[in-house]
C-alpha positions as CSV (number, residue, x, y, z in Angstrom):
1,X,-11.8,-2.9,21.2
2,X,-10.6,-5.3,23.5
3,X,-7.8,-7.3,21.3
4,X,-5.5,-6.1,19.2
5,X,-2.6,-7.8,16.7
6,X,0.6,-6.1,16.7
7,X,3.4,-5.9,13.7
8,X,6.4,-4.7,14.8
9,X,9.7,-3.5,12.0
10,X,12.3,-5.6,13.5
11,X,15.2,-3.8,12.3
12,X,13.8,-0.1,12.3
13,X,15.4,1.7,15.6
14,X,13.5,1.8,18.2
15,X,10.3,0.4,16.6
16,X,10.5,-2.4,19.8
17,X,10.7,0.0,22.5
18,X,7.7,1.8,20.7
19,X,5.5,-1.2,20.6
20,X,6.8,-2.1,24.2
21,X,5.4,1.8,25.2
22,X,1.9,1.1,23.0
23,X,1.1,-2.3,24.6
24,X,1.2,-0.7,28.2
25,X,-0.9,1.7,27.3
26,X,-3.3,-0.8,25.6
27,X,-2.8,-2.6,29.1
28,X,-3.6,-0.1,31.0
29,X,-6.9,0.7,28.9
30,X,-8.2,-2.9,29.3
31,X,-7.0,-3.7,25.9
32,X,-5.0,-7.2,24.9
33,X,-2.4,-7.4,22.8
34,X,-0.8,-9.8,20.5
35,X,2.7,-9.7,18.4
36,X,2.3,-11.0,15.2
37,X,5.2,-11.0,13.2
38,X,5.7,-13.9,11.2
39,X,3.0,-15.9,13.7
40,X,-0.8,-16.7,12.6
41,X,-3.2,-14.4,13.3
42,X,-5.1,-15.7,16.5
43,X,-9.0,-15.4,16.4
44,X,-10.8,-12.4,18.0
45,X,-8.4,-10.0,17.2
46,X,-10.4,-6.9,16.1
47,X,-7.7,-5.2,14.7
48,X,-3.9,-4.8,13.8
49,X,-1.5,-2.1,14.7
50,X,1.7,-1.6,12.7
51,X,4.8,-0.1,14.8
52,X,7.2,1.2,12.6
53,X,6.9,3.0,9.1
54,X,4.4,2.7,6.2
55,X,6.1,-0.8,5.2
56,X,5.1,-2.0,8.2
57,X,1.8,-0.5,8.1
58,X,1.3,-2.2,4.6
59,X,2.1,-5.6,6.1
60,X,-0.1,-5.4,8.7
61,X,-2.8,-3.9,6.3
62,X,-2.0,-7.2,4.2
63,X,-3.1,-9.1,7.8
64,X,-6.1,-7.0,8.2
65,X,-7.3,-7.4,4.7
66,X,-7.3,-10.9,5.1
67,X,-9.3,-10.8,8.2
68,X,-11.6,-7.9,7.2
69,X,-10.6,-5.7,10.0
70,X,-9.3,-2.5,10.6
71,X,-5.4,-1.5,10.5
72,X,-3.5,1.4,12.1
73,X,0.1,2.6,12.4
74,X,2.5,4.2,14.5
75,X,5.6,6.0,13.4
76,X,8.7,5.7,15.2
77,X,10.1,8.6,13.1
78,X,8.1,10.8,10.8
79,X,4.8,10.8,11.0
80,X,4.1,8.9,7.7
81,X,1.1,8.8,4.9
82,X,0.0,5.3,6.5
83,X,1.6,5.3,9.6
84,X,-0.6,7.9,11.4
85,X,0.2,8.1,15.0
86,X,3.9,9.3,17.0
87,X,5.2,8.2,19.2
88,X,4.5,11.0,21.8
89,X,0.6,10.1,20.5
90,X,1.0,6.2,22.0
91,X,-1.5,6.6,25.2
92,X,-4.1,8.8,23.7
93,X,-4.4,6.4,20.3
94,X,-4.5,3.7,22.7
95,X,-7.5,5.5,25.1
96,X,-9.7,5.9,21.5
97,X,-8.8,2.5,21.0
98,X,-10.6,1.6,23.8
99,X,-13.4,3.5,23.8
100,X,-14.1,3.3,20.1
101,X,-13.3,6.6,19.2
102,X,-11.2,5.9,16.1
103,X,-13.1,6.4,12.9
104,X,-12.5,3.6,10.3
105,X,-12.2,4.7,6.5
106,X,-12.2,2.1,3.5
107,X,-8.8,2.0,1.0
108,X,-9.4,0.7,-2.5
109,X,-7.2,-2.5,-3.2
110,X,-6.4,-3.8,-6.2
111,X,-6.4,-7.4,-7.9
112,X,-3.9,-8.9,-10.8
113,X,-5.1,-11.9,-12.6
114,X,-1.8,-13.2,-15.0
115,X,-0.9,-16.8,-16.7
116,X,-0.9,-19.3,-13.7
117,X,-1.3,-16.3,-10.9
118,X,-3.5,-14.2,-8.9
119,X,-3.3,-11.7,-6.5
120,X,-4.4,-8.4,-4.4
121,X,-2.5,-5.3,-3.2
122,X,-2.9,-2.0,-1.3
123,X,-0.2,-0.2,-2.9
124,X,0.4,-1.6,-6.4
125,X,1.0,-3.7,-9.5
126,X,4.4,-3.5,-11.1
127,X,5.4,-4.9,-14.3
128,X,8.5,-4.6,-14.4
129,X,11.7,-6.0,-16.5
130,X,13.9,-8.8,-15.4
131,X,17.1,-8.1,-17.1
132,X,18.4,-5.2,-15.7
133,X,20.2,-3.7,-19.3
134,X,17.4,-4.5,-21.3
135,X,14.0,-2.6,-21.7
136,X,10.7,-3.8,-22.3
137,X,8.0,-2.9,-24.8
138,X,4.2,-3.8,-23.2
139,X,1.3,-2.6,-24.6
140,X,-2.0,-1.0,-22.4
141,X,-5.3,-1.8,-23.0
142,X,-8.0,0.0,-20.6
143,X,-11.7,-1.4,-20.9
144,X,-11.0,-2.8,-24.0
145,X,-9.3,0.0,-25.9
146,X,-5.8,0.1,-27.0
147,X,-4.3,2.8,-25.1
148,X,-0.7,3.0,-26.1
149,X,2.5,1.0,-26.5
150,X,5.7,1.9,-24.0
151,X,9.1,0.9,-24.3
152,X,10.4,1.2,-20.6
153,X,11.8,-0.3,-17.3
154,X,8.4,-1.0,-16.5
155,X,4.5,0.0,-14.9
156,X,2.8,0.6,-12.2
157,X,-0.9,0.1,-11.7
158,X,-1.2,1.6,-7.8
159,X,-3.9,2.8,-6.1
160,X,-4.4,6.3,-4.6
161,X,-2.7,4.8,-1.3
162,X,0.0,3.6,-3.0
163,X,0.5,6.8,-4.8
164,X,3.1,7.6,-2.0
165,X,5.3,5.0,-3.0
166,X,7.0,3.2,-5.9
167,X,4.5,5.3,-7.9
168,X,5.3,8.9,-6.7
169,X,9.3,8.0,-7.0
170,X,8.5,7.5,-10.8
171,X,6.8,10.9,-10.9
172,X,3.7,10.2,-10.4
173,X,0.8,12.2,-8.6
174,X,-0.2,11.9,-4.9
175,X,-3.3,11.2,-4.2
176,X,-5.4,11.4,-1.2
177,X,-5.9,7.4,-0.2
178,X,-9.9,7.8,-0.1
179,X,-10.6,8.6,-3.3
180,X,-11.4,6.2,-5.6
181,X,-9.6,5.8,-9.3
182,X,-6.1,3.5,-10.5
183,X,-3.1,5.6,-11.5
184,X,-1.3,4.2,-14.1
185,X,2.8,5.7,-14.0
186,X,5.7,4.2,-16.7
187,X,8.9,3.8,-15.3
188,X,11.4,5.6,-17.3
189,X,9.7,5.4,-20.3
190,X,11.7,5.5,-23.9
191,X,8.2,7.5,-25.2
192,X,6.6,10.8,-25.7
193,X,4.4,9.4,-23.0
194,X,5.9,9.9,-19.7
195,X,2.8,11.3,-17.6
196,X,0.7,9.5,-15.1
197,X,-2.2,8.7,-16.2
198,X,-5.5,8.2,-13.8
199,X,-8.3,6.1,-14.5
200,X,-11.7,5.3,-13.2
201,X,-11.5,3.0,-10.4
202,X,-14.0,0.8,-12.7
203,X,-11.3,0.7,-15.3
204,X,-10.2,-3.1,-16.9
205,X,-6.6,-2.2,-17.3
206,X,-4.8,-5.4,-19.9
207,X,-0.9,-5.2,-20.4
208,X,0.6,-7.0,-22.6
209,X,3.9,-8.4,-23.1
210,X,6.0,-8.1,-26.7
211,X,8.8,-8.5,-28.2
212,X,11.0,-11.1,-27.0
213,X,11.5,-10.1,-23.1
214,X,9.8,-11.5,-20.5
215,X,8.5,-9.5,-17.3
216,X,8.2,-9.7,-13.7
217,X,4.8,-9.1,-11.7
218,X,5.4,-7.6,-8.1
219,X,2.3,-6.6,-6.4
220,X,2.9,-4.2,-3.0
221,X,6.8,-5.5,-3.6
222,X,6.6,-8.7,-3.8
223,X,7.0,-11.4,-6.8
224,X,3.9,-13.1,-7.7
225,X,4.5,-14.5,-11.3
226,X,6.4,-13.7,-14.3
227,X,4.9,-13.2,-18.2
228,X,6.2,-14.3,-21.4
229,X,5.9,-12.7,-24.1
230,X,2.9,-12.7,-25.8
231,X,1.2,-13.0,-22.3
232,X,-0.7,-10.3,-20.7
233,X,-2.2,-9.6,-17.0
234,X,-5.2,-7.8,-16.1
235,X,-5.3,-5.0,-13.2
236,X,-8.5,-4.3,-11.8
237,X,-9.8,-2.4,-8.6
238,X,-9.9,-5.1,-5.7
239,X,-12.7,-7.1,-4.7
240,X,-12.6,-5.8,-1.2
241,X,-11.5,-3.2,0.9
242,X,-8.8,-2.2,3.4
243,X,-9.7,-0.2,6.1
244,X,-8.0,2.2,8.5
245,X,-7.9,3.6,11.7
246,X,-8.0,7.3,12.3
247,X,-8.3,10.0,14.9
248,X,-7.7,12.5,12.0
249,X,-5.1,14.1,13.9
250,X,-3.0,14.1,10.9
251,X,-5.4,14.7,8.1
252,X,-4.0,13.9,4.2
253,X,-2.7,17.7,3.5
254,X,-0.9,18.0,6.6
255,X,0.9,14.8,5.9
256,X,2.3,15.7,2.5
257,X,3.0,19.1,3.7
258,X,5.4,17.4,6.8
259,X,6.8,14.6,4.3
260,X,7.6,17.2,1.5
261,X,8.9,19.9,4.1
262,X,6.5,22.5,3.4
263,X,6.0,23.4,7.0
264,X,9.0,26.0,6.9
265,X,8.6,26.7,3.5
């Protein structure tokens, strides 16, 4: 590779330094980079680098999406579920970068398609409520077939890469980011159905508004469109693919086993 987009956290500690480190490397490797944040993605960039933590690994993945091309991050703390590579990692990522050595995986995305909206995630759909006292009651349909009715503070549709974030805080599973299914995990539910549930990445997954409280749609945290009730959306697996860089230097397992502190268990 011989250009490279960079996003940087710009409040994260240190996250500047650490992209200051990685673009000397990149230099010295015959590699150009550019700093993206909040600027248009020039043309001939062959791939984008977040330098910070998994949100900013998730923005840049948003960038890469867009451009079908590959994304990568580095970690100026933990070593994180999308943010792959330390710090102390910087000049050997950047060597592989250079000499093509990183092996590119794909990431399932996910689309929502609501009254007036449409849009596409790497981590996740969220319905969620709007007043903060109040509950919602939303009913599932899942290729076609009433599935069950919840009363709760909302639901996530994510995908097995978001299953490390708002999903797994709800109590949902973790799941390795290159299988292939939707998980589908209420937020504290007011019903005998609390579990997760996982699906077939093929499923048509319909919710459905009722009573007489609206809902909020995020997708990957962001508002993209409320529905009334009587309204539904429709979640399905993305039209297209993210993809990642990797060395596999820190292979799924072993990053659940450092995030969860299994190490010295």
């Amino acid at each position: 590779m011989k250009r490279i987009a960079v996003v940087i956290h710009d409040v994260k500690p240190h996250a500047a330094d650490a992209a200051r480190s990685f673009t000397k490397a990149c230099v010295e490797h015959g590699i150009e980079t550019i700093t993206v944040n909040g600027e248009p993605m020039p043309d001939g960039v062959e791939a984008v680098v977040g330098v910070g933590g998994d949100g900013t690994v998730l923005r840049a993945a948003a960038l890469g999406l867009e451009r079908g091309i590959p994304v990568a991050g580095i970690n100026v703390g933990r070593v994180g579920y999308l943010a792959e590579f330390a710090v102390s990692e910087i000049d050997t990522f950047a060597s592989a970068l250079a000499a093509d050595r990183c092996r590119v995986y794909p990431v399932m995305t996910v689309d929502v398609e609501g009254p007036g909206f449409a849009a596409s995630g790497i981590n996740d759909v969220v319905v969620e409520k709007i007043v903060s006292e109040r509950i919602i009651e939303i009913g599932v349909t899942i290729n076609g077939h009433r599935f069950a009715d919840y009363r709760t503070d909302g639901m996530i549709v994510a995908t097995p890469t978001g299953s490390t974030a708002y999903s797994l805080s709800a109590g949902g599973p973790v799941v390795d980011p290159e299988v292939e299914a939707l998980l589908l995990t209420p937020v504290a539910p007011h019903s005998l159905l609390s579990r997760s549930l996982v699906v077939s990445r093929n499923a048509r997954i319909e919710i459905n508004v009722e009573l007489n409280r609206p809902a909020r749609v995020n997708v990957d945290g962001h508002k993209v469109g409320n529905i009334e009730p009587g309204e539904s959306i429709v979640v399905q697996r993305g039209r297209r693919s993210a993809h990642f860089l990797t060395l596999d230097t820190h292979p799924f397992p072993q990053a659940v086993r450092h995030q969860f502190g299994l190490a010295h268990a």
